[in-house]
N, C-alpha and C positions, 0 to 999 in steps of 0.2 A: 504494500500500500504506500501511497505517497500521495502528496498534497497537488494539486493541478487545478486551477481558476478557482480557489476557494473552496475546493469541496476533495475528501477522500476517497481515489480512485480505489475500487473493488466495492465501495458498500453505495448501498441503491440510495437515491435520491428523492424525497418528496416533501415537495414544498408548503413548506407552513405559510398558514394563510397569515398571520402576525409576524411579522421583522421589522426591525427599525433600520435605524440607518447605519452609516459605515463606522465600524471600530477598528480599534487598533488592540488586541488580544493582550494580555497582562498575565491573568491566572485562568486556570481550569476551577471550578465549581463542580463537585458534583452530590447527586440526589439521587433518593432514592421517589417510584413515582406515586407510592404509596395507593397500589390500585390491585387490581385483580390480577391473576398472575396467565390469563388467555391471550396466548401469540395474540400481539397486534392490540389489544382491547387500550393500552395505555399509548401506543404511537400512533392511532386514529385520533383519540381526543387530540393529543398533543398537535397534531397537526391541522387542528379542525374543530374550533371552540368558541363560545362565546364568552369566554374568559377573559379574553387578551393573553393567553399562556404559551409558549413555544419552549423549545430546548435547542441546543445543536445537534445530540446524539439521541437515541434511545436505543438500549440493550436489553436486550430480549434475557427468559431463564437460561435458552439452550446457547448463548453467547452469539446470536447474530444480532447484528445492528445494521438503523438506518439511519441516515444523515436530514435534517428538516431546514437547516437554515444555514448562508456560507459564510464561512470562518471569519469574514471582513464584514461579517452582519450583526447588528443587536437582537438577540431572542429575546424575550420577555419569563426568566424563567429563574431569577434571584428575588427579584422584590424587591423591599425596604428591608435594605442592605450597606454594611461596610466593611472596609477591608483596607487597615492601617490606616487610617484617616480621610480614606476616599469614600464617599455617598455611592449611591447605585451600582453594584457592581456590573450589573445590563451594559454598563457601557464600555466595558473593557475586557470582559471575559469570557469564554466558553459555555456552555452547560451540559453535562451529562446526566441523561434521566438510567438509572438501574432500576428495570422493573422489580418491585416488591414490596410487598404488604402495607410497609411501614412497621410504628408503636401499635401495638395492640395489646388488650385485657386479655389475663387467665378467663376460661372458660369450662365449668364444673371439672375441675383437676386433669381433665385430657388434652384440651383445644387451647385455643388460644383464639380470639375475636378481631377480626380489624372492624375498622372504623366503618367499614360500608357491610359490614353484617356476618362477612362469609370465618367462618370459624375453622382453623387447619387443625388436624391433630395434632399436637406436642410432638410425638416419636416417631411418626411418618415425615416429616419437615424439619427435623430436630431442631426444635426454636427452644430457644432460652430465657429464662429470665434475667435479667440485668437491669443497675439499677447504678447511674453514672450522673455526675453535677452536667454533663450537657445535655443530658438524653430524660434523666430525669426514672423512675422505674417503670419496668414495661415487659412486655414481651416478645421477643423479637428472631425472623428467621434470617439464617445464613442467608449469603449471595450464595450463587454454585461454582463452581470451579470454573466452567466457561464462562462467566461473566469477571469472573476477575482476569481472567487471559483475556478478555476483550477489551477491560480498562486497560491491563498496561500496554497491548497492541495499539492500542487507539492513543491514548497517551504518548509513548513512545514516537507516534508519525508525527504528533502535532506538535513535543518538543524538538524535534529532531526540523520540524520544516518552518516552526514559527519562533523566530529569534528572540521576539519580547515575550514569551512568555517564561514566568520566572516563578511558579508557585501554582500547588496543586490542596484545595480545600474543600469542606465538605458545607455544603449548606449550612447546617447549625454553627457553624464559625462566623461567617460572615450576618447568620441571622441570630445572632443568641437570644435564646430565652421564647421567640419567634417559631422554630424549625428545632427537629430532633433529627434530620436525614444530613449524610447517611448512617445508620444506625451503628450502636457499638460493635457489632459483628465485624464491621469493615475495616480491614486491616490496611489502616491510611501509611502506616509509617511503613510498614514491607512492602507496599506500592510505591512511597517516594521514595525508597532507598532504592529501587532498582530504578527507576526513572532517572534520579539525579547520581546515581554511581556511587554511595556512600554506604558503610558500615549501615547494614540493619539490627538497629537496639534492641529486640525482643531479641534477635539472633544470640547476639551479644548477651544480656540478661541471664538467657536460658544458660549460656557458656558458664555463667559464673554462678549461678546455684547450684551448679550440677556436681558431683565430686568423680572424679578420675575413677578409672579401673584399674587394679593390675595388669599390666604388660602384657600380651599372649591371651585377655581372654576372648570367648565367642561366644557369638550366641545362633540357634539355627533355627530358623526362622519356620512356625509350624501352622500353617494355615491350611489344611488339607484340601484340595483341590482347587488350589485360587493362589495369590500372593498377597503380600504386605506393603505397606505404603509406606516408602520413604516421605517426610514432610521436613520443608524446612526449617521451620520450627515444633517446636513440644506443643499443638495444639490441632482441633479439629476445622478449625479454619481453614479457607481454599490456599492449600500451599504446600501439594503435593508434587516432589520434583522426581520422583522413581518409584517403580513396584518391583519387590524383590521374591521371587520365585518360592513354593515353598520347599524347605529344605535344606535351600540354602544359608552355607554358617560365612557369618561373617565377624569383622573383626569388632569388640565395644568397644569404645572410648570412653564413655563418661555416661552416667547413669545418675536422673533425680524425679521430683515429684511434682508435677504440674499440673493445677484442678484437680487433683485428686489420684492422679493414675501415674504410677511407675513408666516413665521414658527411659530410651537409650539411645544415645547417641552413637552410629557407626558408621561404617564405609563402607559404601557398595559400587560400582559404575565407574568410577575415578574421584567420585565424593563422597562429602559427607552429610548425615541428614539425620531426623528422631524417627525413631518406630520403638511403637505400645510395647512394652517388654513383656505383656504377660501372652503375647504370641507366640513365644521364642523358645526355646530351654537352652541354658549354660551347658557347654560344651570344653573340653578339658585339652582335647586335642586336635590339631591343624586338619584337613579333610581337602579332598583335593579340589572340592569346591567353593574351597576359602578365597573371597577376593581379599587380597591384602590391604593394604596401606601402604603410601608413596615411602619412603626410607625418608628418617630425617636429618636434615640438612646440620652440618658438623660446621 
């Protein structure tokens, strides 16, 4: 993908009937569209409202998106807004709609409620309860994994082809007390850590609660008829970078406890990543289907 007259070559094109006039791009904004979660149901309004409401992007559950307004256009899709001492943010920024829910209420101990009625089950949509000074308490579902590969694919073109852009926020930043999107699920900081090239601090975090293993051990990974999920960090969050075969022993490095569940950190592929340790069983000797670890540098 790549940027050509305003608009991102490979994703389809439909024009919002709301734009303003020509901007000069600053930050990324993004939101969650707090709607029903049926292909299409939230980039129809979007494009087509008596709101006065538009977005630049919307991304679908399955990670496809459409583009509504071009990059050098104002959409109508921050509000009463700021951002470091600037009003409107409409007039200098992006906007990405992530289709999903929103804040919603528990629902007689199983469900969970949004705002326009429809109730998901807790453990089919594994939503959480959370309860944050931005967000406020609530309950709330994950993105999927392909919409997070589609923010940073998406992100990724537009810092890569828009120069002034210098910063990537979530509605409720720019709207506090206003807006609760996108919700605490959204993992802002290992999104801008790979956008802008820097150290990601949960990464880092996880490193330093975790205590070391002795030298030499393994673990082999026991998922019968399926594999395991390398992630790159100790959480169920989308940030899955490997599956690892079952059976396969590999080598641990560091072992701790995050929400509640025993992680381990190892190396599988040429890296390293967390996997659930009660998948696993400790292993005393090398197997010939050990992927090693790089030697260390003297």
């Amino acid at each position: 993908m790549e940027i050509k007259d305003h608009k991102i070559t490979g994703i389809p094109f439909e024009t919002a009937r709301w734009m303003g006039g020509t901007i000069t791009p600053e930050i990324v904004v993004v939101h969650d569209t707090a709607s029903r979660l049926t292909p299409g149901n939230a980039a129809r309004y979007l494009q087509n409202n008596d709101r006065n409401v538009s977005v630049h992007f919307v991304i679908e559950c399955d990670g496809s998106v459409v583009q509504q307004v071009p990059l050098n256009r104002k959409a109508n899709h921050a509000g009463k807004s700021h951002y470091h001492g600037r009003d409107f943010c409409n007039g200098f920024s992006i906007g990405i709609e992530i289709v999903n829910p929103g804040k919603m209420q528990g629902h007689s101990g199983w469900g969970a409620r949004a705002w326009f009625g429809e109730v998901f089950e807790l453990e089919e949509h594994d939503i959480q309860e959370v309860t944050t000074k931005e967000h406020g308490h609530g309950f709330w579902m994950p993105y999927t994994e392909a919409q997070i590969d589609t923010v940073i694919d998406l992100l990724q073109v537009l810092f890569n082809g828009i120069e002034t852009l210098k910063d990537i926020v979530p509605h409720w930043y720019v709207s506090p007390g206003r807006k609760t999107d996108t919700n605490p699920l959204f993992p802002l900081e290992q999104v801008k850590s790979i956008i802008f090239g820097r150290e990601d601090p949960v990464v880092e975090e996880a490193d330093e609660q975790a205590s070391h293993i002795t030298a030499g051990a393994c673990l082999q990974i026991k998922v019968p008829n399926g594999s395991l999920n390398m992630r790159r960090w100790p959480s169920f969050n989308p940030n899955i970078i490997a599956s690892i075969p079952n059976d396969t022993v590999v080598p641990e490095i560091k072992r701790g406890n995050f929400g509640g569940l025993d992680w381990s950190k190892v190396f599988f592929d040429g890296r390293d990543g967390w996997i659930v340790t009660a998948y696993t069983e400790s292993v005393k000797t090398l197997t010939s289907r050990l992927v090693s670890p790089p030697m260390p540098l003297r």
